[in-house]
C-alpha positions as CSV (number, residue, x, y, z in Angstrom):
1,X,0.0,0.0,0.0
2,X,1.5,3.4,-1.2
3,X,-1.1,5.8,-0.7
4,X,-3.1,6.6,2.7
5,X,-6.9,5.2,1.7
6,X,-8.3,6.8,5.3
7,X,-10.2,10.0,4.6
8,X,-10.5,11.0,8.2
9,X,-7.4,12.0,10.9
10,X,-4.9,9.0,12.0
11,X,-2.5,7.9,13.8
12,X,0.6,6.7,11.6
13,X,0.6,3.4,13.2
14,X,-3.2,2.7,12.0
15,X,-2.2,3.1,8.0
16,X,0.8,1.1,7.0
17,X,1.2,4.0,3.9
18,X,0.9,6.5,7.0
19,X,3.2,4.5,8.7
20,X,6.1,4.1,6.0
21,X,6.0,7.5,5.5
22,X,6.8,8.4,8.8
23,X,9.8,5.7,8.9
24,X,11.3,7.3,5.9
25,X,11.2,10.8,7.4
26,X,12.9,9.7,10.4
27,X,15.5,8.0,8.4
28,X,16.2,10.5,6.3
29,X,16.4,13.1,9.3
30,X,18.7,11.0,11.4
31,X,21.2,10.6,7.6
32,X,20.6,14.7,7.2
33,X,21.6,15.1,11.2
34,X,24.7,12.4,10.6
35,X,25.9,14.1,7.6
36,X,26.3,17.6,9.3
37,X,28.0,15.7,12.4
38,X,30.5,14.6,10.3
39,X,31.0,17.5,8.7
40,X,31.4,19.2,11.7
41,X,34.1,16.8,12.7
42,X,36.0,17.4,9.7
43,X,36.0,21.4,9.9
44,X,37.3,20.6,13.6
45,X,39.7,18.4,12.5
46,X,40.8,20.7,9.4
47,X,41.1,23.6,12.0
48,X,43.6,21.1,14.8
49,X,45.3,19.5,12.6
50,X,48.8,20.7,13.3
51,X,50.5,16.9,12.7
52,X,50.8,16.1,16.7
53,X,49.1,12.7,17.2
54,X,49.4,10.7,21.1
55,X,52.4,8.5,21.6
56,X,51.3,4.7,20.8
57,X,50.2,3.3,24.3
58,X,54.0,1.3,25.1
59,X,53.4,-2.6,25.2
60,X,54.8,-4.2,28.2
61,X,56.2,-8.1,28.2
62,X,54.4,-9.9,30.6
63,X,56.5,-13.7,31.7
64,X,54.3,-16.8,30.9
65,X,53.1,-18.5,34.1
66,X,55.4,-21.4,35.3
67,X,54.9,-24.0,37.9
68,X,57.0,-25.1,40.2
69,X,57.6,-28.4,38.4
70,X,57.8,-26.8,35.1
71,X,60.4,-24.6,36.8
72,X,62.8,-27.7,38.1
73,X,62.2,-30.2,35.7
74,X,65.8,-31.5,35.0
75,X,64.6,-33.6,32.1
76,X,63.1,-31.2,29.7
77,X,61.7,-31.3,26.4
78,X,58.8,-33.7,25.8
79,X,58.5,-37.2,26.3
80,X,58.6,-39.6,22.9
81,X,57.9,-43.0,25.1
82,X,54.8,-44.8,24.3
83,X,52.3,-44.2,27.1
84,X,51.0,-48.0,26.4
85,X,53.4,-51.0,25.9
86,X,51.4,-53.3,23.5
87,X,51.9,-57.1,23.4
């Protein structure tokens, strides 16, 4: 439906033609308001723009947990022995 077929005073959520109307106002509102947010961003960021930028946050080296027995194990490495001894 395309075209409002009520010929007396609605509520947009009674007529679906009403209704999809009002959707597409909203949307293209909320794209209009968007638009001059960004622009407005860009003018701010024309007018600061003097190259400084924040140091990178530095990363810091944090150890990998260790047990005590992975800590004194004299053998090291992995073991290669079969864990079953068949026949």
């Amino acid at each position: 439906m395309s075209e409002c077929l009520l010929d007396y005073p609605h509520a947009p959520v009674w007529c679906p033609a009403c209704w999809a109307e009002q959707q597409q106002d909203q949307v293209i509102t909320e794209m209009r308001r968007a638009n001059d947010l960004k622009e407005q961003e860009l003018l701010l960021r024309d007018q600061h723009d003097d190259g400084w930028r924040p140091a990178p946050k530095p990363v810091r080296y944090i150890p990998p947990m260790t047990t005590p027995a992975q800590q004194h194990n004299e053998k090291g490495g992995i073991g290669i022995e079969p864990r079953h001894k068949s026949l």
